[in-house]
N, C-alpha and C positions, 0 to 999 in steps of 0.2 A: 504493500500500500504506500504511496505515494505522502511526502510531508503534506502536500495541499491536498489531498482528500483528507487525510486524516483530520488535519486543519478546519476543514471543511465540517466536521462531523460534528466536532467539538463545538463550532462556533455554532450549529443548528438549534441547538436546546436553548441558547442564552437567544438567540432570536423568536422560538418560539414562545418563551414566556414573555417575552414582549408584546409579543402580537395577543398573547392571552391580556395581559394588561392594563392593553389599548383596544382591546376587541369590543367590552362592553357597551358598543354604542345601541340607543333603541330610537329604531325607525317609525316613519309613521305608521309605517304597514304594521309593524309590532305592536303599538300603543291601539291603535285597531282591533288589531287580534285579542288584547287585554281588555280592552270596552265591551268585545261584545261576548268572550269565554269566560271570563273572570269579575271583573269588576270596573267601576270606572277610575280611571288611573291618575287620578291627581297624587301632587310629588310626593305628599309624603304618605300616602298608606299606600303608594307604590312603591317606595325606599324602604318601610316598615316589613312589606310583604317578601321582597327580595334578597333582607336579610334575615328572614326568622327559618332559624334551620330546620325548626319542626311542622313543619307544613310543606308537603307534598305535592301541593301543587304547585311549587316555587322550580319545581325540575325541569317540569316542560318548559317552562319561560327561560331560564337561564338557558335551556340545551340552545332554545330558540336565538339567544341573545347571542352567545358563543357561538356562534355555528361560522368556521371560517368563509369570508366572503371570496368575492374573485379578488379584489385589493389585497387582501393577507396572502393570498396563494399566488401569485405571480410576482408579489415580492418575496416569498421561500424559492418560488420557482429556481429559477437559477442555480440556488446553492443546494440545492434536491438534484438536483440535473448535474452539477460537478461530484456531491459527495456521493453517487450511487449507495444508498442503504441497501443494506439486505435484511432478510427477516429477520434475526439476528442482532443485526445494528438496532432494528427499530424495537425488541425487547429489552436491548439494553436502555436504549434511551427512554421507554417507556417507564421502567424502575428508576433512571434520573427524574425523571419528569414528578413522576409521584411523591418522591422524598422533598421534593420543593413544595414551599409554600410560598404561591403565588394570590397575589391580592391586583383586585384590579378595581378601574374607575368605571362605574355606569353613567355615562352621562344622558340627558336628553337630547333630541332632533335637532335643538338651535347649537349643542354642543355644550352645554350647562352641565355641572355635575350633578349628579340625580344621589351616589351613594359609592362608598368603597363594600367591599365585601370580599372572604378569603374562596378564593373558587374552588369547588369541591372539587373531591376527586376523579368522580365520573366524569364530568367537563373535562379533566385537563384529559381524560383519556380518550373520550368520545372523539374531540379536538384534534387528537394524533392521528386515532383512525382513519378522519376524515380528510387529514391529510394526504394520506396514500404513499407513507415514503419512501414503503420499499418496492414502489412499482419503477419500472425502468424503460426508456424508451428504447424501442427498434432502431439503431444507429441509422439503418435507411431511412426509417420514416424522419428519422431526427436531420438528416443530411436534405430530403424534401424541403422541410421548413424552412431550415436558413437558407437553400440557393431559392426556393420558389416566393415565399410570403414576405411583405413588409417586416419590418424590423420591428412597426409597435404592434406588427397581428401577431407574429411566432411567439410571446409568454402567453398574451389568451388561447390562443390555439393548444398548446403543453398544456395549459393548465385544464383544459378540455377532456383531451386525452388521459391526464393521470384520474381527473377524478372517475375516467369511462372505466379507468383500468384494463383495457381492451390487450388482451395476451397477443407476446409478439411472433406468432408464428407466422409464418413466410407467405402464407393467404391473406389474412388479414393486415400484414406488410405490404405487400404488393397492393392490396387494394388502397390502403393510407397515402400510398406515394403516386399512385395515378391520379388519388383526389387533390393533393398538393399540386402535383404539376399541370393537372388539364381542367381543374374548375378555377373559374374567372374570380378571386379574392375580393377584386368590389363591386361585385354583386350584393344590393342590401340583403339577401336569405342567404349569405353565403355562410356565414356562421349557424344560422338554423339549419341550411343543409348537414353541415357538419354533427350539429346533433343529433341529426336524425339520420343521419350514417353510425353513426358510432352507436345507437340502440339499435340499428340494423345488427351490426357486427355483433352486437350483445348476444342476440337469438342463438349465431350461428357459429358453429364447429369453424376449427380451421380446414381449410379444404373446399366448403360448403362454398355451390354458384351464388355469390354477393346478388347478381341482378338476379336471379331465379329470386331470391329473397324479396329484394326492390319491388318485385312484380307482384309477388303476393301479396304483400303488404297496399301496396297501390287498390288492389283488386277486395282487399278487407276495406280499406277507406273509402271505395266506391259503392260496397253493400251497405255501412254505415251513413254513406251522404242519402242511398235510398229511401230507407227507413226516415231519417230526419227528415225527407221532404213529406214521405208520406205524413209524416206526423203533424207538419205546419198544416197539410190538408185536411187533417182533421180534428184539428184547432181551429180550423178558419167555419168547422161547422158547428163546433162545439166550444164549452167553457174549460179550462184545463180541471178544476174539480171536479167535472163531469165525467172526463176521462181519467181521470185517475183513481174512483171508482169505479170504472168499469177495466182498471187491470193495466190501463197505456201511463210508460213510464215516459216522462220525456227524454231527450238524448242528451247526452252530458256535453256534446260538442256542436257547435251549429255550422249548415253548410257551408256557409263562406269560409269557415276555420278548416273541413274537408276537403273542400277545394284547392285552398292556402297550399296544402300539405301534401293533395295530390300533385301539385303543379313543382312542389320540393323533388319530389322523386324523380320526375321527368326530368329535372333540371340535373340533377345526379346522373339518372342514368343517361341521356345526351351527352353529356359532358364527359363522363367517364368511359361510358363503352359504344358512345355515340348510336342512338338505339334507342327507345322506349314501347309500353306496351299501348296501344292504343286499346282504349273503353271507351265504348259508344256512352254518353251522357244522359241518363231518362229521359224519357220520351215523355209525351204528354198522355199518351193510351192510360199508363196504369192510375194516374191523378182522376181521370173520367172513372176508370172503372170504382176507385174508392168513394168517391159522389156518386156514383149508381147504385152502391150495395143498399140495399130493402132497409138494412136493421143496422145498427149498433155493433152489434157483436159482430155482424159481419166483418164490418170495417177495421173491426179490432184482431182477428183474426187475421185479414187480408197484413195488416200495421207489422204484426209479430213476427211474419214470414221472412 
């Protein structure tokens, strides 16, 4: 092992109690989530509740508050990326990490201090994991990045990748460096592409056809945009308490966000293996026929298919 990795490994810890430290900040989306699950969160029986250790619902908020952001993780990035951990390293460090008592500041949105508090143990552990730091990139994919992406996209992009943790076998390689080299970088879904490549590659085996995947995927988002439309058609003749007594759930995602996502894939797979699947788009026949059906149940029926 090299002086500067070692270097490297050492100086990790005392960076990440830092980052635990300065982590506590609470968003508004937070203070939200505490308005409407918990309570209404003025300063001080929100400081009162975040540090009383016997109360159990104080867990989920902190895991919430601690939860490393993309800001903390592309500033470890770097020194993750030169000191390679291994599983090993990140146990040792994880008994450094816990023998530390680490205190950190909660501030509020405008950046006010809201309260100190000692951060439990869970946290500092949770915190670790979530780091990912004994995952390692694919030298190839890693050589991709620097000759292909901008200088401020290649830490977000790493930082992508570790939390995917996507293993580096020589498929799943080969497919990361074709999307490096042949998808267009400012493209505005170019980063959403990437996410949604990388839950591709979640599903599947090394070895396994990427676009075979792509296409089934495509092909579940287009049964899904079905059903959603069916469903606005039978909204538009009904009241949503009405159908939901009778069994019709709405859909968790609406068509425009289906479409979004179909039109993601395309854009991957053109780009990468220059190709896509064509789906003819509903037709306006099955809309008629679900306005035609006699009954209720019918229609609910026809919804559910």
């Amino acid at each position: 092992m090299s002086d500067a990795t070692s270097e490297n490994k050492r100086h990790l810890l005392a960076r990440i109690i830092e980052a635990l430290e300065n982590g506590g900040g609470l968003t508004d989306a937070i203070l939200d989530y505490i308005d409407a699950a918990l309570f209404s969160p003025e300063p001080d029986r929100l400081a009162s509740f975040l540090t009383d250790d016997a109360n159990s619902e104080r867990d989920s908020l902190l895991d919430l508050i601690f939860f490393p952001d993309q800001a903390a993780q592309m500033n470890l990035e770097p020194l993750l990326e030169a000191a390679r951990y291994s599983v090993e390293d990140k146990i040792k460090l994880h008994d450094r990490l816990m023998a530390r008592a680490v205190h950190a500041r909660v501030n509020l949105p405008d950046g006010r201090k809201l309260v100190s508090l000692l951060v439990p143990d869970f946290i500092k552990s949770q915190y670790l994991e979530r780091l990912n730091i004994a995952w390692q990139m694919d030298p190839q994919v890693a050589t991709a990045i620097e000759k292909c992406l901008p200088a401020a996209l290649g830490p977000i992009v790493k930082v992508r990748l570790r939390n995917a943790g996507i293993g580096t076998g020589s498929g799943h390689g080969v497919f990361l460096c074709r999307f490096f080299e042949r998808m267009a970088d400012s493209h505005p879904d170019y980063l959403a592409c990437l996410d949604l490549a990388l839950s591709i590659l979640q599903t599947v085996d090394d070895g396994v056809d990427v676009y075979d995947r792509l296409v089934e995927h495509k092909r579940s988002l287009f049964r899904s945009l079905q059903q959603a439309r069916r469903f606005e058609t039978l909204l538009g003749q009904s009241n949503m308490e009405t159908l939901m007594l009778q069994g019709v759930r709405a859909p968790h995602v609406s068509p425009n966000t289906l479409m979004q996502h179909m039109r993601r894939v395309d854009l991957i797979c053109f780009g990468i293996f220059g190709k896509t699947e064509a789906i003819d788009m509903p037709i306006e026949e099955p809309v008629r026929q679900v306005s035609d059906l006699d009954t209720a149940e019918a229609a609910v029926q026809l919804l559910m298919c």
